[in-house]
C-alpha positions in Angstrom: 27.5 2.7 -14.9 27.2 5.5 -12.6 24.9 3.2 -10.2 27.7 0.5 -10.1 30.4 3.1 -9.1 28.2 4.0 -6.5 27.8 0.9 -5.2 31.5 -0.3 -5.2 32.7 2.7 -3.6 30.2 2.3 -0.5 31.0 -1.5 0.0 35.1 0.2 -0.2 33.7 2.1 2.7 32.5 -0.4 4.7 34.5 -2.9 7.0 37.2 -5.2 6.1 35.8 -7.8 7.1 32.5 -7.1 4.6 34.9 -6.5 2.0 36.3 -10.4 2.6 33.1 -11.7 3.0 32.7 -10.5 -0.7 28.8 -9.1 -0.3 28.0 -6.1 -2.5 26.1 -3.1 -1.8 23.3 -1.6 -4.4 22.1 2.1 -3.2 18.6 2.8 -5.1 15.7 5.1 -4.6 12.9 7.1 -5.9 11.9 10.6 -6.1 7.9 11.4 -7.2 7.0 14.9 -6.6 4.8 17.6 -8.1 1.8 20.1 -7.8 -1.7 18.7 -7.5 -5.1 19.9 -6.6 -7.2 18.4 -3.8 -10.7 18.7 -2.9 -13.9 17.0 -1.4 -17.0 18.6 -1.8 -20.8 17.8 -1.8 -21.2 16.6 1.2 -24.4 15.6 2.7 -23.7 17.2 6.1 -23.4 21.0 5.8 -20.0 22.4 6.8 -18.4 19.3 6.4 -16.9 20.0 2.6 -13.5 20.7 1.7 -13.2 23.7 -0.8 -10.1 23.0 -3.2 -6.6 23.7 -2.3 -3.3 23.7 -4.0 -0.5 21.4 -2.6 3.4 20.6 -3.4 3.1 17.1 -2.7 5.3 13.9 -2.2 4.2 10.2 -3.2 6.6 7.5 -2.5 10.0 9.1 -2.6 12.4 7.3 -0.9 16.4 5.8 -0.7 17.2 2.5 0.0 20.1 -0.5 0.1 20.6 -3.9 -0.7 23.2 -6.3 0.4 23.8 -9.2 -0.5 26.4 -12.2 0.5 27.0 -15.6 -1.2 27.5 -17.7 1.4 28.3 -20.9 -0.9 26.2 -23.8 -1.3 23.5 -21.9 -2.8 23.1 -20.1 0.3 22.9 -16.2 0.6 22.3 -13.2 3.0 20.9 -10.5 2.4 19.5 -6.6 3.9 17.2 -4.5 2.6 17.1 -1.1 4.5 14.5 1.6 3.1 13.4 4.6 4.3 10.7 6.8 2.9 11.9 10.5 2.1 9.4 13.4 1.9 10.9 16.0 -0.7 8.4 18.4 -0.2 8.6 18.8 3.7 11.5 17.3 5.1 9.6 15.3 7.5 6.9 12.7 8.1 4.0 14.7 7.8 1.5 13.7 5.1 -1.0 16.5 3.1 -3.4 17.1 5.7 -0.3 18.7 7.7 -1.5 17.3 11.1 -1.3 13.3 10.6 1.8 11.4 9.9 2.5 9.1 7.2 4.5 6.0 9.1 6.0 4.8 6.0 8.6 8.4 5.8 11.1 10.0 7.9 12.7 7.3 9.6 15.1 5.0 8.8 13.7 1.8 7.9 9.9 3.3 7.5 9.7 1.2 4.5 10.1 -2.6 3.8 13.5 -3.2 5.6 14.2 -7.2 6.4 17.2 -9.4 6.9 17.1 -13.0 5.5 19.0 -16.2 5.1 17.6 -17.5 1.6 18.9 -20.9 -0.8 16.9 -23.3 -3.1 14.3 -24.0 -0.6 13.5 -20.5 -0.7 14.1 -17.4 1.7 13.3 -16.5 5.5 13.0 -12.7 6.4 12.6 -10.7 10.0 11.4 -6.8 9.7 9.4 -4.5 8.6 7.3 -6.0 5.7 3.9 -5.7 3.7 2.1 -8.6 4.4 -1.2 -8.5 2.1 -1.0 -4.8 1.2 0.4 -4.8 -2.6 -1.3 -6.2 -5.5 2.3 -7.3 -7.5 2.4 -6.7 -11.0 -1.7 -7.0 -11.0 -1.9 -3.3 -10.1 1.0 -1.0 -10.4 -0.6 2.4 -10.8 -0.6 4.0 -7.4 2.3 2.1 -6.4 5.0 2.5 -8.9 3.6 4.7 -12.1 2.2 8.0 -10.8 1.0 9.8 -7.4 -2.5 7.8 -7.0 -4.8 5.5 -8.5 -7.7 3.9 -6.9 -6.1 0.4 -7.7 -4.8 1.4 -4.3 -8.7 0.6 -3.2 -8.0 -2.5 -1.3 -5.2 -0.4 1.0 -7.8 2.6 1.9 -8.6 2.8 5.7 -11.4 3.1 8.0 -13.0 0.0 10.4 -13.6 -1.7 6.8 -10.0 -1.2 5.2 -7.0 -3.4 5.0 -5.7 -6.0 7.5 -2.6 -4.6 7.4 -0.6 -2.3 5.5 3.0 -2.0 6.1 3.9 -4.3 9.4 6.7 -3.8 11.2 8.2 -7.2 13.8 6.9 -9.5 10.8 9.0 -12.7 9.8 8.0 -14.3 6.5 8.8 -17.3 3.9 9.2 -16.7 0.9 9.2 -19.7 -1.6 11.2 -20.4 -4.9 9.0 -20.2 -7.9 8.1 -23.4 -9.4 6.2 -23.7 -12.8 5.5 -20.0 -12.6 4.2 -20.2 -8.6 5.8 -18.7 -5.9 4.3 -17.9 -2.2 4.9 -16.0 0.8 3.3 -16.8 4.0 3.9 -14.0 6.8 3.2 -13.6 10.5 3.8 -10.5 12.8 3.1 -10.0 16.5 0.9 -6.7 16.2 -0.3 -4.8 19.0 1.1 -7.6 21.3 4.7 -6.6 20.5 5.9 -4.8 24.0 4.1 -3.2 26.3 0.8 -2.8 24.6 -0.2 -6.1 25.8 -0.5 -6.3 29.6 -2.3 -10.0 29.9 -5.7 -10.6 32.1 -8.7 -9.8 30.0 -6.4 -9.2 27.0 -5.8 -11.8 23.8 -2.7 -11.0 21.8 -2.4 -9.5 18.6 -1.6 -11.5 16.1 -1.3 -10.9 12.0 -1.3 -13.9 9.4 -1.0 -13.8 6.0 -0.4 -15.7 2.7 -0.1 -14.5 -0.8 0.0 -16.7 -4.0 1.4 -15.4 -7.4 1.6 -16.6 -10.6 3.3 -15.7 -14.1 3.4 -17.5 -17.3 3.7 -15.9 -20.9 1.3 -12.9 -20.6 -1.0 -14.4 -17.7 -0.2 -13.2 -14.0 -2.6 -14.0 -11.7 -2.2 -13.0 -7.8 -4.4 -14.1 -4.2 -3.8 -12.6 -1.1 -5.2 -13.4 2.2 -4.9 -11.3 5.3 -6.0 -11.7 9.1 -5.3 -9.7 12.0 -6.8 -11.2 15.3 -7.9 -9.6 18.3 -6.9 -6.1 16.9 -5.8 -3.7 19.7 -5.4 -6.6 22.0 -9.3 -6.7 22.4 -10.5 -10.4 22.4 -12.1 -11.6 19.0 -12.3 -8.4 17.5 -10.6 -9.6 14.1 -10.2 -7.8 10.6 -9.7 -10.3 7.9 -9.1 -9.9 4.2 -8.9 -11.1 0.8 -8.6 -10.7 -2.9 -8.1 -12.2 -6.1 -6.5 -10.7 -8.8 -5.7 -11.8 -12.8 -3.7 -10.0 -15.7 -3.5 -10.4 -19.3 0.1 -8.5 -20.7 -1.3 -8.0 -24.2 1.7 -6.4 -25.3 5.2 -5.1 -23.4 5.0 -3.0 -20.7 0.4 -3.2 -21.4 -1.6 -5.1 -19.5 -5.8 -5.2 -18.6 -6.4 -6.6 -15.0 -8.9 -7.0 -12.5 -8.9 -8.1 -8.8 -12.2 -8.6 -6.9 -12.1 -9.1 -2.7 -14.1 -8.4 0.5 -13.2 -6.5 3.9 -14.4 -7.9 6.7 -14.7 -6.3 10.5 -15.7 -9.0 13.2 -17.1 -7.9 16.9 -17.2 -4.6 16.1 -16.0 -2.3 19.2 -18.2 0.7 20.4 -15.0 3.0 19.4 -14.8 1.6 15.9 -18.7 2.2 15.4 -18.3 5.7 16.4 -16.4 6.5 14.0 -18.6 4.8 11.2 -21.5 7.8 11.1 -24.0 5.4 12.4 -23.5 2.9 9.4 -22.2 -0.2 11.5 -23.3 -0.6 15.6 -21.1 -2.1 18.3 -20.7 -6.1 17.7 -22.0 -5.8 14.3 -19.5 -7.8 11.8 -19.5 -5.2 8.5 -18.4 -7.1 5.4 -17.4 -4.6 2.2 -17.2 -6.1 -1.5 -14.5 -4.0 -3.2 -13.9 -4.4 -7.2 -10.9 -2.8 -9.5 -10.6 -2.8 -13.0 -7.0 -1.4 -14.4 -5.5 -0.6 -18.3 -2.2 0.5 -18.3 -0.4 0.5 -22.4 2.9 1.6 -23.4 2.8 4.0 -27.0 6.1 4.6 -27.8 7.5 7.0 -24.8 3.7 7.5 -23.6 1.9 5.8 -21.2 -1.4 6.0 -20.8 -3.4 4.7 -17.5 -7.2 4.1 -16.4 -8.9 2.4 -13.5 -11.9 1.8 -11.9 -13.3 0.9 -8.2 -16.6 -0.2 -6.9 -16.9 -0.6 -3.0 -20.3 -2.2 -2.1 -23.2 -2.0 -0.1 -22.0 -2.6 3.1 -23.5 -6.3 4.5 -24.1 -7.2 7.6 -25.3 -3.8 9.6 -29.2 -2.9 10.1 -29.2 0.0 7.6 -26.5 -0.4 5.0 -28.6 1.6 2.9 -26.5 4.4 0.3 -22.8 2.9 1.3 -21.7 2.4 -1.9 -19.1 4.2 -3.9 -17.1 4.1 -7.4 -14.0 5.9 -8.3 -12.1 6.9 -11.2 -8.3 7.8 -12.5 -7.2 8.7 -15.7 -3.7 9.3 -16.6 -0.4 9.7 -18.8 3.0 9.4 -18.4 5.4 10.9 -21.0 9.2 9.2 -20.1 12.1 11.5 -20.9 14.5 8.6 -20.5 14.0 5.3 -18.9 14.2 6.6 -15.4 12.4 9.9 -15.6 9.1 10.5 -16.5 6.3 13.6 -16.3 2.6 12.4 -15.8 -0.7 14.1 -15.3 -3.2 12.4 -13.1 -7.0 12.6 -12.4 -8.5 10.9 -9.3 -11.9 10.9 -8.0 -14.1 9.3 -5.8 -17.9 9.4 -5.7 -19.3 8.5 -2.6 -23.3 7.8 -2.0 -25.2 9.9 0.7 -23.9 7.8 3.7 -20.2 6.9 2.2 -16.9 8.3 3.0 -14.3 6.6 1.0 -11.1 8.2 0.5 -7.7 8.5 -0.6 -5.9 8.3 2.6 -3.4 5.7 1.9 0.0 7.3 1.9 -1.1 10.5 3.7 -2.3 11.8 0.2 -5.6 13.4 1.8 -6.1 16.7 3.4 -8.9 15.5 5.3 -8.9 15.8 8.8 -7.0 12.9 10.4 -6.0 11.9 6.7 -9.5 10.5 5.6 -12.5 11.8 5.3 -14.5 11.3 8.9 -17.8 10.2 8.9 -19.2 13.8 9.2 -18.3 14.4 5.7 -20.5 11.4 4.6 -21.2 11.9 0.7 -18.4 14.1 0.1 -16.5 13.2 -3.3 -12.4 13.5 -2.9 -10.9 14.4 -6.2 -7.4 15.0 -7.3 -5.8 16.5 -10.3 -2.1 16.4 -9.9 1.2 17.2 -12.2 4.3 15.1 -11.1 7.5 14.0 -11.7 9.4 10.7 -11.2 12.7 9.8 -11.6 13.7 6.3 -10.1 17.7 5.3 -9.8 
């Protein structure tokens, strides 16, 4: 009730003219805060560990708005305009306290689009997330605690994802027949204003489809992501994809897994150099990645497990002790349908040349946000107690 008040006194607020045009106005958000520890030690390099340290930290807060307009027909229009919040700094700074996390501290740092949509389906322009989400497939790290490594496919590095949250994209967005629905997606990358300059240059371009499915207590989801000549630099292309299925054994429970590769092509010098000698300059690095996730609902509990596996890294001359695997355990005890308390464990084990890490959402404290390749074979763990109250 109090939501709906809300709402109708902000669209009383706005213009007349929105007011006649009888569109309404939903305000919504999310705060997920709480005390964690983070560390990454052993590594195989000496001086290149990080000892433990104690952190406030911020995952995911944020306040957004949603209008929409019946436009008759069938036809609507609609806005989305979200920004992320940091409650524990203020600003847009994520844990390492020197990198910024894009996706906070600006207005419309989050998916923010504005669309024309009917029966056919919808058409959005903005900032969107083209490839990056697993859907109801994986929900852990996105909407249940502060991390999981079902976030795997989103980690960074020359072998991560092919993008993450894109602004200038435009997408389609079908209606969902016999349980299917799609989304194709394009954005202009790097070649969006004055980054690209012509001659020697090819434009940056992102493409994208994603495929979904529901029906009873099967969900099934495939993504496929491409972003060509990255940086503007000519055939230097990071494509993606994955494929993901869920059984929903019981309400609000589910067992999935989602399987995928990574893929680097023409490697540039600058991108090997920041590989620790694992991929060379026009090498074209390919990374397996597998997740497993639980999640079940007992009563007011829930209780959470995943698993990761990241491959031997194909295609370099020496891919020798790449791999990795990683862990999370957690529950969540809800208060009231919008408020819960959880406790988290998150860990990553990386072989002698590997340096995965949680650096998705500016949850690491490495330098730069992720673990460099200096700190090969270091293990980043987390132990965190949160709260999370969404309205």
């Amino acid at each position: 009730m109090q939501k709906k008040l809300l709402a109708i006194a902000v669209a009383g607020a706005l213009a007349p003219a929105a007011a006649m045009a009888q569109s309404t106005v939903e305000i919504y958000g999310r705060a997920n805060v709480g005390i964690d520890m983070w560390e990454a030690k052993g590594s195989t390099a000496a001086g290149q560990s990080y000892d433990s340290r104690t952190r406030i930290f911020d995952q995911g807060s944020r306040l957004g708005f949603r209008i929409n307009e019946n436009l008759g027909g069938g036809m609507r229009a609609f806005v989305v305009i979200e920004q992320g919040a940091n409650l524990d700094s203020g600003n847009n700074v994520g844990q390492s306290g020197t990198s910024t996390n894009g996706s906070t501290g600006f207005w419309a740092s989050r998916d923010s689009y504005a669309g024309i949509g009917g029966s056919w389906g919808d058409v959005r322009f903005g900032r969107q997330s083209p490839y990056y989400g697993n859907g109801i497939i994986a929900q852990q790290g996105a909407n249940y605690i502060n991390q999981s490594v079902d976030n795997a496919f989103s980690f960074g590095g020359v072998l991560g994802s092919p993008s993450g949250r894109e602004s200038n994209v435009m997408s389609y967005n079908s209606p969902t027949f016999g349980g299917f629905n799609a989304t194709l997606s394009y954005g202009v990358g790097a070649s969006e204003g004055a980054a690209f300059t012509g001659g020697t240059q090819k434009k940056e371009q992102v493409y994208a489809i994603t495929g979904r499915y529901t029906g009873g207590a099967l969900r099934a989801q495939f993504d496929y992501g491409t972003r060509q000549n990255t940086g503007n630099v000519s055939d230097n292309d990071r494509n993606g994809w994955k494929v993901g299925a869920g059984f929903a054994y019981a309400p609000g429970s589910q067992i999935s897994a989602i399987y995928g590769e990574h893929e680097q092509k023409n490697t540039t010098a600058a991108q090997a150099a920041t590989t620790g000698g694992i991929v060379a300059a026009g090498d074209n690095p390919k990374v397996p990645i597998f997740i497993i996730q639980w999640e079940h609902m007992a009563g007011q509990w829930q209780l959470l497990a995943a698993y990761a596996n990241f491959g031997e890294v194909k295609n370099v001359a020496n891919a020798s002790n790449t791999e990795a695997q990683g862990y999370t355990l957690a529950a969540k005890y809800f208060l009231s349908k919008r408020t819960g308390v959880y406790v988290s464990y998150n860990k990553l084990e990386n072989k002698d040349r590997a340096f995965w890490d949680f650096s998705n959402a500016g949850m690491s404290s490495a330098t730069g946000a992720a673990l460099p390749a200096a700190s090969q074979g270091a293990d980043p763990q987390i132990i965190a107690l949160g709260v999370m109250h969404n309205f």
